[in-house]
C-alpha positions as CSV (number, residue, x, y, z in Angstrom):
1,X,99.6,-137.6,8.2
2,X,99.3,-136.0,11.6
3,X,101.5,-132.8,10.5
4,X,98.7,-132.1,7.7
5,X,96.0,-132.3,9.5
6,X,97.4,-130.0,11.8
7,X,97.8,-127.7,9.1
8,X,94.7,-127.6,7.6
9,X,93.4,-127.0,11.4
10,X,95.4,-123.4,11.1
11,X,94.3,-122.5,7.8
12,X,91.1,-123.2,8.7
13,X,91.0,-120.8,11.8
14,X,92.8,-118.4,9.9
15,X,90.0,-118.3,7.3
16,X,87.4,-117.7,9.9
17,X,89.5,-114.6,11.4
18,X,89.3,-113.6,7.9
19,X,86.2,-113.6,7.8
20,X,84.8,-112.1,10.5
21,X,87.0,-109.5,10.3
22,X,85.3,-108.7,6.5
23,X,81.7,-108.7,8.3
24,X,82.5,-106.1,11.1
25,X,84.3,-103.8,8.3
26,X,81.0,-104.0,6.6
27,X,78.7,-103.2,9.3
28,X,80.9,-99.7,10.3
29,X,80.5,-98.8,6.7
30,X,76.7,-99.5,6.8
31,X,76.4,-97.5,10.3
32,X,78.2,-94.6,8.7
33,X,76.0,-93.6,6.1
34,X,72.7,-91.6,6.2
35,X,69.4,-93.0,7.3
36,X,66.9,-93.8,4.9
37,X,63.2,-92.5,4.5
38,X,60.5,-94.4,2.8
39,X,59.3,-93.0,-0.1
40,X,56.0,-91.0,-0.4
41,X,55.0,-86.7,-0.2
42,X,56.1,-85.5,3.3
43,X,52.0,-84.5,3.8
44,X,51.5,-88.2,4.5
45,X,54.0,-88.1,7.4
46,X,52.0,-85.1,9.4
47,X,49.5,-85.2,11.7
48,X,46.1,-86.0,11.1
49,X,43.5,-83.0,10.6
50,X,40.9,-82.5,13.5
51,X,37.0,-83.2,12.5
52,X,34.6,-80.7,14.1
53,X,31.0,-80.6,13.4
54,X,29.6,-77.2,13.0
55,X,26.4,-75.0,13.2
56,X,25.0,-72.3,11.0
57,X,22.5,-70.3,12.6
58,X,20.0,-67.8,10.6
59,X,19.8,-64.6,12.0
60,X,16.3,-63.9,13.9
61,X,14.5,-61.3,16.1
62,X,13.8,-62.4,19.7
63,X,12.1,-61.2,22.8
64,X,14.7,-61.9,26.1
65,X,12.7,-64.2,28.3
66,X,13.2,-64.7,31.9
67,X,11.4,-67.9,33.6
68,X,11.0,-67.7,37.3
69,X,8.6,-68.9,40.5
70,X,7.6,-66.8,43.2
71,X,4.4,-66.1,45.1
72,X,1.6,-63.9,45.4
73,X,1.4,-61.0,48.3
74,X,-0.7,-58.0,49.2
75,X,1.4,-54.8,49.5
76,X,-0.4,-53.5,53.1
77,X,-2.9,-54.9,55.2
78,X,-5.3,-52.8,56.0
79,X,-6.8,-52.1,59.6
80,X,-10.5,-52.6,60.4
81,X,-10.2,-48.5,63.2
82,X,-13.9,-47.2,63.4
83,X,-13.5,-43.2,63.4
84,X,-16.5,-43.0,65.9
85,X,-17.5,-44.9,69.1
86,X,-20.6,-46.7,69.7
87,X,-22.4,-50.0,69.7
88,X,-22.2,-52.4,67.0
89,X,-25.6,-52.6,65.7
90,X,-25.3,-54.5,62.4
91,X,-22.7,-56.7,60.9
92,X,-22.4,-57.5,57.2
93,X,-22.1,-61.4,56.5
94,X,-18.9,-60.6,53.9
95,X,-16.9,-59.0,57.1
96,X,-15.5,-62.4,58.4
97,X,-12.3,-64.5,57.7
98,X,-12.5,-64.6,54.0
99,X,-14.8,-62.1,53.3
100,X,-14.8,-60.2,49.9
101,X,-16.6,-56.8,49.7
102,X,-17.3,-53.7,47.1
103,X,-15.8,-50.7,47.6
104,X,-18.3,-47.8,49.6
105,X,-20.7,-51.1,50.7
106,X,-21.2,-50.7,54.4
107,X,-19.5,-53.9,56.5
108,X,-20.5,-53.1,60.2
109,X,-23.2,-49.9,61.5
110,X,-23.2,-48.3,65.3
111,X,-26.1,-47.0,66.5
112,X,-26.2,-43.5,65.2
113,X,-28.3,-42.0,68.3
114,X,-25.7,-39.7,69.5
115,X,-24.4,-38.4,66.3
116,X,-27.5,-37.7,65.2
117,X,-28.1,-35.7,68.2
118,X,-24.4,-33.9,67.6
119,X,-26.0,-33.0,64.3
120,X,-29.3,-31.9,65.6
121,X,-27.5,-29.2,68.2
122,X,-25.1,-28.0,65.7
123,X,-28.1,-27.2,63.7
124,X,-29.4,-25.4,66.6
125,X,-26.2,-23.3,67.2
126,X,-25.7,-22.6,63.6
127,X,-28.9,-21.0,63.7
128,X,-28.4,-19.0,66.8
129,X,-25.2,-17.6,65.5
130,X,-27.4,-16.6,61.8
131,X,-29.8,-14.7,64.5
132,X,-27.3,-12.9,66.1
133,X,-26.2,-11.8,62.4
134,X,-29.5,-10.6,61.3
135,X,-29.5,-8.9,64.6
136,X,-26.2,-7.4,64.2
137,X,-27.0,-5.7,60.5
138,X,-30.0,-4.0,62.2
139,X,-28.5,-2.8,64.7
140,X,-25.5,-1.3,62.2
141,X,-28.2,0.1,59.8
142,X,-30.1,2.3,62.4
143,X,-26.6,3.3,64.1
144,X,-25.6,4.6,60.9
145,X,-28.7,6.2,59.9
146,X,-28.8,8.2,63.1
147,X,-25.1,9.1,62.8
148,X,-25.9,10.3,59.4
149,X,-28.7,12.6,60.7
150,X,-26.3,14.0,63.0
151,X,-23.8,14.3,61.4
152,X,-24.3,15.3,57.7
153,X,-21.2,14.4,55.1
154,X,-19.3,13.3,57.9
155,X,-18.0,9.1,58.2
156,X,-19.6,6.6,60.1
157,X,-17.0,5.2,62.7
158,X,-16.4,1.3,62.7
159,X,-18.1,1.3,66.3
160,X,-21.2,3.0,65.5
161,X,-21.4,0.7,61.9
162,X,-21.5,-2.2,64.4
163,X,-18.0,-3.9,62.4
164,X,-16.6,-5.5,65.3
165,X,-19.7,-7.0,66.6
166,X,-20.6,-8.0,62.9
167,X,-17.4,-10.2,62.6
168,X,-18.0,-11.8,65.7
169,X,-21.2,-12.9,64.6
170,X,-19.9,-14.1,61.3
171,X,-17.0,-16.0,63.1
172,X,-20.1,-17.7,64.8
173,X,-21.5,-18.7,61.9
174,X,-18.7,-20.2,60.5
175,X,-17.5,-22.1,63.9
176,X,-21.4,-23.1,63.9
177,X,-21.0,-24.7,60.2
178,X,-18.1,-26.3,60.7
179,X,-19.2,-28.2,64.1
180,X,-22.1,-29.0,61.7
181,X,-19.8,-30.4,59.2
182,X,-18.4,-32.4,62.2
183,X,-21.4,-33.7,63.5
184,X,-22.4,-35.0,60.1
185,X,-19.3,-36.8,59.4
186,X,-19.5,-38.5,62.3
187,X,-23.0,-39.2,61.5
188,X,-22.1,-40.7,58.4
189,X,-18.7,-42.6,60.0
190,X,-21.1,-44.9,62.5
191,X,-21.6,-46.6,59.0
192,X,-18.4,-48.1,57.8
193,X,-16.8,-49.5,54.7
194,X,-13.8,-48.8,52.9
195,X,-12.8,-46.7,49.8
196,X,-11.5,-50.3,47.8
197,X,-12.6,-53.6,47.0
198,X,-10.8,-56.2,49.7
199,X,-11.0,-59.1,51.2
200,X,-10.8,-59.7,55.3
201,X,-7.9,-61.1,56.6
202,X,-9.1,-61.1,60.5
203,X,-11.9,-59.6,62.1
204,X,-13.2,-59.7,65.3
205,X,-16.5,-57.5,65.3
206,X,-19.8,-58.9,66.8
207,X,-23.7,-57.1,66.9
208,X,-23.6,-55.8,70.9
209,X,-19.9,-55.0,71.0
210,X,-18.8,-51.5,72.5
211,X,-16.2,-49.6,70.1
212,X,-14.2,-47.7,71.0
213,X,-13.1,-44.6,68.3
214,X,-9.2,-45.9,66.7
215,X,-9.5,-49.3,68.4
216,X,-8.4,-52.0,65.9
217,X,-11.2,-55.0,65.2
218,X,-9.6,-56.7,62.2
219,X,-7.5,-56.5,58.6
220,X,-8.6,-56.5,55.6
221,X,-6.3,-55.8,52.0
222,X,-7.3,-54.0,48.8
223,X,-7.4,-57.3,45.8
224,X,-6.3,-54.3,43.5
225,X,-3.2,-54.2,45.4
226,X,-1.7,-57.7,45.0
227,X,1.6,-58.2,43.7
228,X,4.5,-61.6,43.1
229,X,7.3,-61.1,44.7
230,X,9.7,-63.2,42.2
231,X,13.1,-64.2,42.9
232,X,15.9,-64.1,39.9
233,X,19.5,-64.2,39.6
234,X,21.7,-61.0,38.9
235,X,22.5,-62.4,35.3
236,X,18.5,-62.3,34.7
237,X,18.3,-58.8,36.2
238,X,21.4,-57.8,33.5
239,X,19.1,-59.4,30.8
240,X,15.8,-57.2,32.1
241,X,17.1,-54.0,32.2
242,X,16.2,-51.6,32.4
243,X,13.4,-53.6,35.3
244,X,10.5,-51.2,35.5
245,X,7.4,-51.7,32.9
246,X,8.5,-55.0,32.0
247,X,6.0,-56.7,31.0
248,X,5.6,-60.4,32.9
249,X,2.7,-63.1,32.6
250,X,1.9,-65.4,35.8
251,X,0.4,-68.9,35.6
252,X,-1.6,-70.3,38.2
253,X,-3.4,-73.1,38.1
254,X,-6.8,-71.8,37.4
255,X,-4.9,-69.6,34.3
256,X,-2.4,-67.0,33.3
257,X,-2.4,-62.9,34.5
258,X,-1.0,-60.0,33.2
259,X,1.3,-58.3,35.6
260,X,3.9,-55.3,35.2
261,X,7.3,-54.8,37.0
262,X,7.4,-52.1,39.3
263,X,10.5,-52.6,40.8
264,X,13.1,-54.5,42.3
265,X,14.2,-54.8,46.3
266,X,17.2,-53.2,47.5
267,X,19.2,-55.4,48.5
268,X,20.4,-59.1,47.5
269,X,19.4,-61.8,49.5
270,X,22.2,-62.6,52.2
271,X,21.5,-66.4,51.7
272,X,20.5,-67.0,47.8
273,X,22.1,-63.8,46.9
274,X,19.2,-63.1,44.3
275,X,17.4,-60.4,44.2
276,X,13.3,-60.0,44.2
277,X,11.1,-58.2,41.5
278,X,8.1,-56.7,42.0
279,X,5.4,-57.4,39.6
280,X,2.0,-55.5,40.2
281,X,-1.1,-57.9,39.0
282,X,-2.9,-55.7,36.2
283,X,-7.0,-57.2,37.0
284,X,-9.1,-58.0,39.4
285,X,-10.6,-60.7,37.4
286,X,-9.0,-63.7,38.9
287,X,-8.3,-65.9,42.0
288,X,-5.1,-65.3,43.1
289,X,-4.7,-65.7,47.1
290,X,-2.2,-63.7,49.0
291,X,0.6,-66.9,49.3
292,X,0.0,-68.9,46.3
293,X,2.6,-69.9,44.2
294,X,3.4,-68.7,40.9
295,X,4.9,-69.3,37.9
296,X,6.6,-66.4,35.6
297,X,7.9,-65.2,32.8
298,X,9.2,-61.9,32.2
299,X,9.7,-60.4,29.0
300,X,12.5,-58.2,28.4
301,X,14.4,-56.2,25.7
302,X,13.9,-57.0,21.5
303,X,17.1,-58.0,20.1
304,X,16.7,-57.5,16.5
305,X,19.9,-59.4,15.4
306,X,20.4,-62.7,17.4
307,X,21.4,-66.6,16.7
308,X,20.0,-69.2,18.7
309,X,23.2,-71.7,19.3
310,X,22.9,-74.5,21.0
311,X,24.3,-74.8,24.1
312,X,27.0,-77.4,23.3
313,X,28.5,-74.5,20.9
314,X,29.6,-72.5,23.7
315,X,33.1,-72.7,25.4
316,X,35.1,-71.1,28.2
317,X,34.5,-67.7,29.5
318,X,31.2,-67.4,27.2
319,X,33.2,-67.9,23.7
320,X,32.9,-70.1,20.9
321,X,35.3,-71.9,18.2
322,X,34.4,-70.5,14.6
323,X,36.1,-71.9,11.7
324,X,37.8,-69.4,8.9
325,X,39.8,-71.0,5.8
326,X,40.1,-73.9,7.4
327,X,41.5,-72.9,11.0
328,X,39.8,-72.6,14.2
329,X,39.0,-69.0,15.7
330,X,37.9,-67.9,19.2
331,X,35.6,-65.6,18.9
332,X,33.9,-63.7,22.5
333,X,29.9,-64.3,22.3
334,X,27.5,-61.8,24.6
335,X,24.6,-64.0,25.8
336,X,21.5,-62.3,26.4
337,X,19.4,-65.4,27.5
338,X,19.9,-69.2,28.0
339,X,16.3,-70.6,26.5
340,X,15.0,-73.8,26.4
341,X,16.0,-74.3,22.9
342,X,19.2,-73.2,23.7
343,X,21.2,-69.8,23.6
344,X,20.3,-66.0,22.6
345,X,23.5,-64.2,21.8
346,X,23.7,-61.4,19.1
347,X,25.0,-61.9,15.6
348,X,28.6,-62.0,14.5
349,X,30.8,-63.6,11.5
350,X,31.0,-67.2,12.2
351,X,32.3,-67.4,8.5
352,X,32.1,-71.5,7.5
353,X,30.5,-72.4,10.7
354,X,30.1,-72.4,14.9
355,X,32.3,-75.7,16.1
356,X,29.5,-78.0,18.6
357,X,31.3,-79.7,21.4
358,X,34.1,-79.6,24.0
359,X,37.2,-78.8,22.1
360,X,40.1,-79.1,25.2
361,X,43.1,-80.0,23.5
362,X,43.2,-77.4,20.6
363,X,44.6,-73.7,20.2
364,X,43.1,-70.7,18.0
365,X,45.1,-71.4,14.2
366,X,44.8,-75.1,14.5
367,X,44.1,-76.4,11.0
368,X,40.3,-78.3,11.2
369,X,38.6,-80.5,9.0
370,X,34.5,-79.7,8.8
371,X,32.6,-83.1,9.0
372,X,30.7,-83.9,5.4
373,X,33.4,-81.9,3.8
374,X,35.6,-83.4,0.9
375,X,39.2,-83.5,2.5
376,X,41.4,-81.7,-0.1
């Protein structure tokens, strides 16, 4: 009994050899033969298409607008220098701190006493010197009649016609006038005002006080000579040119004035490294104060064929993504000025649309899907 169990032990271990030995013949069969693939179009296996939202923009005319702040200045200040001496006499209440005053109205007299006086004798010596010509053309008229008695057919000499002594009575009469001229100009100077419409900065003239002629008493500026000084950025002055005649507008707080750009400083700033228009104020009519703050906007060149894109459109170094059958495009925009409603930039092909938003990860040719487009 015991020999066949032991037998049937063996054939028992030799059926499980067996066996295994089937199973690991299988699996190197299985490992050699090709991989499978599940079933289905290879399309479904490639990446997914990108979705871009996209823009189309109509094609407009626009004015290139620059908005900037700057404040208001007058271009010279003007010195109060009488042009005669004397003693102040009368002072006009409009020539203090403040002060506004018409252009030819008198602001401060001196007493006249003197030039008056001046006037009176130059008078006097222009009449002498008129005497003294009279006398002169008698005297030549009876030389030469004599001379003629004397001396039938022949020419009276310069000396005997009295010439030299005639010309030095006229060059008395016209040194005479013109020390006339003098004296009345001064006359008229001991009343002063100035040839513009201002407004006095500083003034220190007082009824009683001694001037001196070309001694300084004050400052005053001409209002038709104000100006803003506004600050912008070299991109801006690229958008204005060319800068002179531009037409700008300045708001204040009691209104909006015309002004016109004149010209533009030399230099950048060393600090902001912006430059600084010049915009002359057009009227007189308003309230601007040498100081005050403004706000401005210039207008510049008429582009004629422009988009306005908004400003999420716009990519690295000023281009944007366009999209063309289906696949994305880079395409160089020239931006003439970044509004409020977003960016001026002249027309181009954009073709099925301007992509909106960052793109980072993509490359011109990539194949894009348009958002609330069937997918085909």
């Amino acid at each position: 009994m015991k020999r066949v169990f032991g037998v049937a032990q063996v054939l028992i271990v030799l059926a499980l050899v067996a066996l295994a030995s089937l199973i690991a013949c299988r699996s190197t069969t299985s490992s050699d033969s090709p991989p499978s693939f599940p079933m289905g179009p290879p399309s479904a296996m490639q990446a997914p298409q990108i979705t871009v939202a996209v823009v189309r923009p109509d094609i407009i005319s626009a004015t290139v607008e620059v908005d900037a702040t700057g404040s208001i200045v007058f271009r010279t200040a003007v010195s109060i220098v009488p042009q005669v001496g004397g003693r102040v006499i009368w002072v006009s209440p409009k020539l203090r701190n403040g002060g506004e005053f018409n252009a030819g109205e008198t602001v401060f007299k001196l007493d006249p006493i003197d030039a008056e006086l001046s006037v009176r004798q130059a008078k006097a010596d222009l009449a002498v010197a008129l005497a003294e010509m009279n006398l002169a053309n008698a005297q030549k008229d009876a030389a030469t009649e004599n001379y003629r008695l004397l001396n039938p057919g022949a020419e009276v000499p310069p000396l005997v016609a009295q010439e030299p002594q005639i010309e030095r009575s006229q060059a008395a009469i016209d040194r005479a006038k013109a020390r006339l001229l003098a004296a009345e100009l001064a006359l008229n100077r001991t009343e002063f005002s100035f040839p513009f419409s201002g407004r006095v900065l500083t003034t220190n003239v007082g009824v009683g006080q001694l001037l001196s002629m070309n001694q300084s008493v004050g400052q005053v500026y001409d209002v038709n000579e104000l100006e803003a000084v506004i600050p912008v950025s070299t991109m801006d002055l690229d958008a204005l040119e060319p800068i002179q005649g531009r037409r700008a507008l300045l708001e204040t707080d009691d209104g909006f004035v015309e002004a016109s750009v004149e010209r533009e400083s030399a230099s950048l700033d060393e600090r902001t490294r912006v430059a600084a228009l010049y915009a002359k104020v057009q009227s007189s009519e308003h309230k601007l104060t040498p100081g005050s703050f403004i706000r401005a906007k210039i207008f510049g060149r008429q582009i004629d064929q422009a988009f306005v894109l908004p400003e999420e459109t716009e990519q690295a170094k000023s281009t944007v993504w366009v999209v063309k059958d289906g696949l994305l495009i880079r395409q160089t925009i020239q931006i003439h000025d970044r509004r409020e409603d977003g960016l001026l930039v002249s027309s181009f092909p954009y073709y099925e649309g301007i992509v909106t938003g960052s793109m980072p990860n993509v490359d011109e040719g990539d194949s894009v899907r348009i958002a609330g487009m069937p997918q085909t």
